[in-house]
C-alpha positions in Angstrom: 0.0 0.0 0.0 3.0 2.3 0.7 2.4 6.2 2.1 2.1 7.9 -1.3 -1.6 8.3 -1.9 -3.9 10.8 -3.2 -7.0 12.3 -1.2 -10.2 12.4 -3.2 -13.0 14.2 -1.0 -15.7 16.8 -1.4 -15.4 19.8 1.5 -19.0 19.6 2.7 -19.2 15.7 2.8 -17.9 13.5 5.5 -14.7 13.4 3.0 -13.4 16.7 5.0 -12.8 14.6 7.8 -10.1 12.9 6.4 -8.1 16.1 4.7 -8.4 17.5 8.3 -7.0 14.4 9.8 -4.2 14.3 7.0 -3.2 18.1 7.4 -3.2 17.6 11.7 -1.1 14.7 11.3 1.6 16.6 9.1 1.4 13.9 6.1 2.4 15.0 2.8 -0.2 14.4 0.4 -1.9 15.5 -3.0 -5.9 16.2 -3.0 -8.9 16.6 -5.5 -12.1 17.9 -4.9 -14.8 15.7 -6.4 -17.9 17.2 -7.9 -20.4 13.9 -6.6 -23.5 15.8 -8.9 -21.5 14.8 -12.0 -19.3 12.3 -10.4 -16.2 14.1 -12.2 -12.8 15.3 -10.3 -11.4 19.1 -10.5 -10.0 18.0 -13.5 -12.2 16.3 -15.5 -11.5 13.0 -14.9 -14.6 10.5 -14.5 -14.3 9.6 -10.9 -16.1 6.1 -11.3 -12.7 5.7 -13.2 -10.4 6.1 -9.9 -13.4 4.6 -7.4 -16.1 2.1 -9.4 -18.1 2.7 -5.8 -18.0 6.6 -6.7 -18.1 7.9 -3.1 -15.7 10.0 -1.2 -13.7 10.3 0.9 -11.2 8.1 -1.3 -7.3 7.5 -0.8 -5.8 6.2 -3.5 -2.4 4.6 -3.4 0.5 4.9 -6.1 0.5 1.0 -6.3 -3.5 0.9 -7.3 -5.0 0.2 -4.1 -7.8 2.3 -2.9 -9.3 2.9 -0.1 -13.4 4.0 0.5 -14.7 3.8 3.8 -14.1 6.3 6.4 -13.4 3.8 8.9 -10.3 2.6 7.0 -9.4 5.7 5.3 -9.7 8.0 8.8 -8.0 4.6 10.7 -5.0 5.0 8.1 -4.7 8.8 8.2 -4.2 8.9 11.4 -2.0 5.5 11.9 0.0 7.6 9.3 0.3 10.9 11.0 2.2 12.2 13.5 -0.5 13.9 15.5 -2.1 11.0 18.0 -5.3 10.9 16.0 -5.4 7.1 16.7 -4.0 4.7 19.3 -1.3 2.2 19.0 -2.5 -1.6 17.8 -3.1 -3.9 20.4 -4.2 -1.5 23.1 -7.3 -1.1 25.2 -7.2 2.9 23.8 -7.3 1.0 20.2 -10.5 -0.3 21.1 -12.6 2.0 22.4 -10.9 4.8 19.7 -12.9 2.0 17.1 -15.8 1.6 19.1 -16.4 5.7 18.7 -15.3 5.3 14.6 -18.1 2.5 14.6 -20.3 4.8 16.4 -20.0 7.6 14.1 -20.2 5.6 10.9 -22.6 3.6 11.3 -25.1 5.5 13.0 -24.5 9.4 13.7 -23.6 9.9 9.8 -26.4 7.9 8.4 -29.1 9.5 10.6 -28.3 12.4 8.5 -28.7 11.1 5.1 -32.9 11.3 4.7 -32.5 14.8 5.5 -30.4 15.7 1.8 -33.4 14.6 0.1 -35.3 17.9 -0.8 -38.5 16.5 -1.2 -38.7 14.9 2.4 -41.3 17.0 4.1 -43.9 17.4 6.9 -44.5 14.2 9.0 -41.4 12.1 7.4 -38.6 15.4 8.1 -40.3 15.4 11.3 -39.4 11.3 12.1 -35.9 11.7 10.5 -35.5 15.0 12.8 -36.3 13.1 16.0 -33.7 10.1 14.3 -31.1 12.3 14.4 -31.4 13.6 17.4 -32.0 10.2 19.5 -27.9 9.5 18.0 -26.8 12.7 19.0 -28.0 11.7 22.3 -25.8 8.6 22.2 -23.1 10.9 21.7 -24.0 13.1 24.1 -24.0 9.4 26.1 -20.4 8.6 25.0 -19.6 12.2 26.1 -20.0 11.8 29.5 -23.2 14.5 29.2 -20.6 17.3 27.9 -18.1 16.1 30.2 -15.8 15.3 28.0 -14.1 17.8 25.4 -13.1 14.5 23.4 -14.6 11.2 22.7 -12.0 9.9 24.4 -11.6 11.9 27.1 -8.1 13.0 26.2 -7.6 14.4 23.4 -8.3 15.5 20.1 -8.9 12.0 17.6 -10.0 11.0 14.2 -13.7 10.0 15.6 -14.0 13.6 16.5 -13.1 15.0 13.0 -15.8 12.5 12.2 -18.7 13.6 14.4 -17.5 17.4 14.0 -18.2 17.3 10.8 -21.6 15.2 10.2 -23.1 17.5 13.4 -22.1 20.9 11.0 -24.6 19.9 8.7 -27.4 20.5 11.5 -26.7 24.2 10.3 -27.7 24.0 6.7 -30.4 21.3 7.8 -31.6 23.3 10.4 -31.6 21.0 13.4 -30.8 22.4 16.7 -28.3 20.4 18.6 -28.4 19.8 22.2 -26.4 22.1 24.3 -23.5 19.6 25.4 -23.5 18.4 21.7 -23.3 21.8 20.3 -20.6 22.5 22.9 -18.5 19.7 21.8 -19.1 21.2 18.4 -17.9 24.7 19.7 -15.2 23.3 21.1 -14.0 21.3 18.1 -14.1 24.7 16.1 -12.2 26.4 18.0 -9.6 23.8 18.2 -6.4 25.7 16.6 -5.0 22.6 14.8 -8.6 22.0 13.1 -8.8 26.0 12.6 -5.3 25.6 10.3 -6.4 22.5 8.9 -9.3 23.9 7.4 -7.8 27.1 6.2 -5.2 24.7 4.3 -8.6 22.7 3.0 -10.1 26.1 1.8 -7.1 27.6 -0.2 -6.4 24.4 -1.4 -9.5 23.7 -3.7 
């Protein structure tokens, strides 16, 4: 698999997670913004082409291999990195750090996928509304009830690039978080090494 890949990833999708957990880490690595309307990269090139699956965020290596899943790619990122975005192997820290990933993936982000569909309305917003906000309240569980700055009590880790940037869609969507959720959100924003990361992300596409 090596360490030279290329970041494929959209700045408003889940994809963002992953350039801010490359950038924090200090890896050296090329990106392209992905246009998922017409499924085309920056430059032109048919992204079904680099990633048959067609979804971002994608890392793919020099030697062909991709990567497509947020678990793996955020897991590798920050394995890669220098920053402490991820436990050693083998540890009880390893553990839990996958128990939040699995958290995250599997149910924060995809409570927030009916929502993207403009012609949900009335009765079934309402019910995907109240499904979003019954996982926030599992992650208001896993933060101790605001308690914790961190998923992990610590410090800052991939999982919380995750969540930070699936809850900034309650903006757009409307939603209005918790106040211990929107405090860990606060606190993630104002979190210098995401603050740099992100002005890197901007000038960058």
């Amino acid at each position: 698999m090596g360490t030279n890949f290329k970041l494929y990833y959209t700045p408003t999708s889940c994809g963002a997670a992953n350039f801010l957990a490359a950038q924090i880490g200090g890896l050296t690595f090329d990106s392209e913004t992905v246009d998922l309307a017409t499924h085309k990269t920056k430059s032109g090139v048919d992204f079904y082409s680099i990633n048959p699956k067609g979804n971002v965020p994608t890392v793919a290596f020099s030697d062909g291999t991709i990567l497509n899943e947020n678990v793996a790619t955020l897991t590798y990122l920050a394995d890669a990195g220098n920053a402490g975005l991820s436990p050693k192997e083998g540890t009880p820290e390893r553990y839990s750090y996958l128990n939040d990933m699995g958290f995250v993936a599997s149910e924060l982000h995809p409570a927030f996928g009916p929502l993207f569909n403009p012609q949900l309305t009335g009765e079934a917003r309402a019910a995907a509304v109240a499904n979003v906000l019954r996982r926030v309240d599992k992650l208001v569980t896993l933060l101790e009830g605001g308690k914790r700055s961190f998923l992990n009590g610590k410090s800052l880790s991939a999982p919380d690039l995750y969540a930070y940037i699936v809850l900034s869609w309650s903006v757009p969507l409307g939603i209005t978080l918790p106040p211990a959720a929107q405090a860990y959100c606060d606190g993630l924003k104002g979190n210098e090494a995401i603050q740099k990361a992100y002005a890197t992300m901007t000038a960058s596409q």
